[in-house]
N, C-alpha and C positions, 0 to 999 in steps of 0.2 A: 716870676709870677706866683703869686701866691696856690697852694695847692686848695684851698678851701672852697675859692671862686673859681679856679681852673674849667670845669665842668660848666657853669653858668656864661661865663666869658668865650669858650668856645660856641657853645647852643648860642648865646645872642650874637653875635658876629654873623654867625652862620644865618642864622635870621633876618639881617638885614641885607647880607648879601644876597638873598632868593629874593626878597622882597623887591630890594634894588633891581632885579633884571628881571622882574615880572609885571613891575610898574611901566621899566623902559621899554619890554616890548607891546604891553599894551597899547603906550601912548603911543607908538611906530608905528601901531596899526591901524592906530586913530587920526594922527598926524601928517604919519608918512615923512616924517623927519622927527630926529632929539634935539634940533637945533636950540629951540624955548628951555627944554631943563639944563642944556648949559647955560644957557644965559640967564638962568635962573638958579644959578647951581652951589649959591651961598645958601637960599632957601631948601636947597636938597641935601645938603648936608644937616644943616641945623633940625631937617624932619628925621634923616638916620641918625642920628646922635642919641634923640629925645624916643625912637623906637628900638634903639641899642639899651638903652639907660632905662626902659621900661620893662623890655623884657629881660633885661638881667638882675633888674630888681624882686620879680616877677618869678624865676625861672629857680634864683636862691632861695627864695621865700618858701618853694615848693620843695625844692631836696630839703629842707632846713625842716621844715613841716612833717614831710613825709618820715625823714629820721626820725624827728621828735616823737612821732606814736609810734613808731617803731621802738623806739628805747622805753618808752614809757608803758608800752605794752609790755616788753621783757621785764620792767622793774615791777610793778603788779605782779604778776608771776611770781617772781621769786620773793618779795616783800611780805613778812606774815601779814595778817591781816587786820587793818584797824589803825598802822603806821603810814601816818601822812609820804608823802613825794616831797623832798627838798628842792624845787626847782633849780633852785643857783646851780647844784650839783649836775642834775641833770643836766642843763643847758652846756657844764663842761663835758659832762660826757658826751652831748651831741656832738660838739666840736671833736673830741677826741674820735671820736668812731670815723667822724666826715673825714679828718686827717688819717684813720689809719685806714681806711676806705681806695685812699686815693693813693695812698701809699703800694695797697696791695694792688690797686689794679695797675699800677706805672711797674711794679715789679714783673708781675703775669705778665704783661707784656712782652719785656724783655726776654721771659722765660719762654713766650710763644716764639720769638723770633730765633733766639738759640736753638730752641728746640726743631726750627724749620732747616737752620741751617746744617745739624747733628743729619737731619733727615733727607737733605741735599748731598751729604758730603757721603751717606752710608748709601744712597742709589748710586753716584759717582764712584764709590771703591769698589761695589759689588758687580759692575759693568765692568771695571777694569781689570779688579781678579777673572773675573769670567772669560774677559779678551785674550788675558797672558794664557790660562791655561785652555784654551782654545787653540792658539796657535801651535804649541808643544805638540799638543795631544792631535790634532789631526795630521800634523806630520808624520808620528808613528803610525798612526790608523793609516794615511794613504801610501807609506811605503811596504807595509804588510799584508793589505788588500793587497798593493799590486803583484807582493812573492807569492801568495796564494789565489791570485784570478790566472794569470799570466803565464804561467807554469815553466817563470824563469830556471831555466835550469845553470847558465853560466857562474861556473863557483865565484868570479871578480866582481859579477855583479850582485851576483846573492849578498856576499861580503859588503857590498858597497851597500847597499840598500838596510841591511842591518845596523853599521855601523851610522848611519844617519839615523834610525830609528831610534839605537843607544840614545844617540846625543838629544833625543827628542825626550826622554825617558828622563836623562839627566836632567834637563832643565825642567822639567816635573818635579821632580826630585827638590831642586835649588828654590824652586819657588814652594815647596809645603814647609821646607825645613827652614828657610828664612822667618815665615809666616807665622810656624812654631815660636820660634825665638822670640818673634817682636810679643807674641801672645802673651809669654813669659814675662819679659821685662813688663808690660803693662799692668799685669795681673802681680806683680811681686812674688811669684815663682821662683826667676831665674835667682841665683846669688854670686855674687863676685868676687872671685879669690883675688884679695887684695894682696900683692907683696909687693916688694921694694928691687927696683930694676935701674938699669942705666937707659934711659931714655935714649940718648946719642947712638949708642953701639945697637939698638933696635932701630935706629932709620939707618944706618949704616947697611945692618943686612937685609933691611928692606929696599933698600938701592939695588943691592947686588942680586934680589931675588928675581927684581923686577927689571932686570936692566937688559935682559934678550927680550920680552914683551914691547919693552920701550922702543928698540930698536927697530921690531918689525913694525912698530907703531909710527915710525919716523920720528918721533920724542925723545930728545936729549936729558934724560932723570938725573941731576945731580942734586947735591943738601947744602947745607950751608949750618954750619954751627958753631958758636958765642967760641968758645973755645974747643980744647984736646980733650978737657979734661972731665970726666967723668958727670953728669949731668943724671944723680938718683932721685927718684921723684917714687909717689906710693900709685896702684892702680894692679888692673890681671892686665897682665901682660898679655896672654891670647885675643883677650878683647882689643886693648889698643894697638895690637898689633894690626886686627880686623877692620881697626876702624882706618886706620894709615894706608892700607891693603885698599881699602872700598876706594877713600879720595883720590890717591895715586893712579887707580885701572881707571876711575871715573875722568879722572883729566887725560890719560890716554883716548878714551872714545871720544873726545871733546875736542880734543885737540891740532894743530894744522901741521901739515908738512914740515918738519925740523922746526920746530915748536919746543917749547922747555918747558918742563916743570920741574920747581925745587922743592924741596922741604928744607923751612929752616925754623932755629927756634929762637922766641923771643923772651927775656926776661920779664913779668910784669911787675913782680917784687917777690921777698925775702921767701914768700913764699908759693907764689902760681912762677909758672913757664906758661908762654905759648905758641905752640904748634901748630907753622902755616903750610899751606901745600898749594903753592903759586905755580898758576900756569899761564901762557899767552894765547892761550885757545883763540874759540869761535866767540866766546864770552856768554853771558845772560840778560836776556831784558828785564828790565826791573819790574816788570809786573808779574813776572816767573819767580823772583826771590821769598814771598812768604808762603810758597806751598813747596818749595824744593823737595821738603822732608817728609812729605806725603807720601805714603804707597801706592807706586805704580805711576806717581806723576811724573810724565814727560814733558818737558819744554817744549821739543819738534815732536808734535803730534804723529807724523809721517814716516817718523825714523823705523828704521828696519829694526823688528823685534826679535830677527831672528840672532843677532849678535852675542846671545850670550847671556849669562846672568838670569838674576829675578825679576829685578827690574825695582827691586828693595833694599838696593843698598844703601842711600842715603838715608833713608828709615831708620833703619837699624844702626849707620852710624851715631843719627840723633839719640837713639836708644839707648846705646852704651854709655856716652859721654852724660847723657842724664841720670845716668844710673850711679856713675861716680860721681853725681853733683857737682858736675861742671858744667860751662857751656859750650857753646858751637857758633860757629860764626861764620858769615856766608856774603861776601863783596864780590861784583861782577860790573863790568861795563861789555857791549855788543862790541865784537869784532876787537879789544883789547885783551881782555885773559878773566880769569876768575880768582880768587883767593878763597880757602877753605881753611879758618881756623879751631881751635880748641884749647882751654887751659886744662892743666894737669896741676895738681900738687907737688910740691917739692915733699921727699921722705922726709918725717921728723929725726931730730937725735944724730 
């Protein structure tokens, strides 16, 4: 559709539609039936056609008008004085203003609805930071009230009441210092100590670190890799170490009774590897796949929060892997497994 009549084509439509169903319920009430304007309803078109085709003639006439002293009032203005109006000109510049007119407002648009959805997504995060450190925090608050209401004197319970409080502290803790970080990498703060590592020999001791976790997890953690032989790729090592660390623990809490997840690597040429971290979990529905990366989004709404963690680690693994200018990749089916990958560089030289 052309954007020049866009404006005039929508108002006439709209026109004939009100018109249409103010004529039908008149006559309903005159009648008590529409039987006659069907049966007469080649006539009822050939009247909306001839009242579409009027008022769009009509409706253009008037933006077209309306622009035209509008530009012609600006050229006066600025024109010294005594110098005729070249209409031909003018008339392109009405055209161009109508065009960029209509341009600006289809962009606004777009920019109103991003801008609705930025302002959807920032009540949604700040509800959900509010949740996570809600829950932390009243666990220290109700285990401390009760050492100082109660006047528990029992040192195993004293002890036991503290050390949950700890843990409530900790994950205060895990949730501002995560939060940090992401701040960082967003803002081009953080920087990445790039060197040159063997990729293989770091999922190697990342099996072995994770591998009593796995266990109490009921999770069988093993790798899989191309070869023996050395496999150097450029990246910080702390970070992807971090980010192997995140996917791994994340398919343990996912994961089903004597369940597996591997890490293996795949070739994609001379130059990327890539890095999967396969498991047979509970899986993901696919309507849960383009927000994974979100802070603080959960898939089961219900899941206990008190497990651990920020509840920001996939965040933050998107974070880093974007920070090395790679990507991330994220396939799941319900009740089959999930797959978590990423490409890395091979070292040059």
């Amino acid at each position: 559709m052309n954007q020049r009549y866009s404006a005039a084509l929508q108002l006439s439509l709209l026109i004939v539609v009100v018109f249409s169903l103010i004529v039908s319920v008149v006559f309903y009430f005159y009648r008590g039936t529409l039987a006659p304007l069907f049966e007469g309803i080649v006539y009822v078109i050939i009247c909306q056609l001839c009242l579409f085709f009027f008022s769009f003639v009509l409706i253009q006439k008037r933006i077209e008008n309306f622009i035209l002293t509008k530009v012609k009032s600006l050229y006066q203005d600025l024109l010294p004085t005594g110098i005729p109006l070249n209409e031909d000109s003018l008339q392109k510049d009405v055209i161009s203003i109508t065009q960029s007119l209509q341009k600006f407002a289809k962009e606004s648009k777009l920019e109103i609805e991003l801008l609705k959805d930025k302002e959807n997504y920032r009540r949604e995060f700040i509800g959900n930071l509010a949740h996570e450190l809600k829950t932390p925090l009243f666990t220290v608050q109700g285990f401390i009230l009760t050492l100082l209401d109660n006047n528990v004197t029992d040192e195993k319970t004293i002890k036991k009441y503290l050390k949950k409080a700890a843990s409530g502290v900790d994950r205060l803790g895990f949730i501002i210092k995560d939060l940090d970080l992401i701040t960082q990498f967003e803002t081009g703060v953080n920087t990445l100590n790039v060197e040159q590592f063997d990729i293989a020999t770091l999922i190697k001791d990342i099996v072995e670190m994770l591998e009593i976790q796995a266990k109490k997890s009921g999770i069988n953690l093993q790798y899989n890799l191309v070869s023996d032989s050395p496999i150097i790729v450029s990246g910080d090592i702390e970070r992807i170490t971090q980010v192997l660390t995140n996917l791994v623990v994340n398919s343990f809490k996912y994961g089903v009774e004597n369940g597996t997840t591997e890490i293996e690597i795949n070739e994609l040429s001379d130059a990327k590897i890539l890095v999967r971290v396969i498991d047979n979990g509970k899986g993901i529905a696919e309507e849960h796949l383009p927000r994974l990366f979100e802070r603080f989004y959960r898939v089961d709404k219900t899941r206990n929060r008190n497990e651990g963690g920020s509840g920001l680690g996939l965040s933050i693994v998107k974070h880093i892997i974007e920070a090395h200018n790679e990507k991330i990749f994220v396939e799941s089916t319900p009740l089959v497994g999930s797959e978590f990958s990423f490409t890395l560089s091979r070292a040059k030289g």
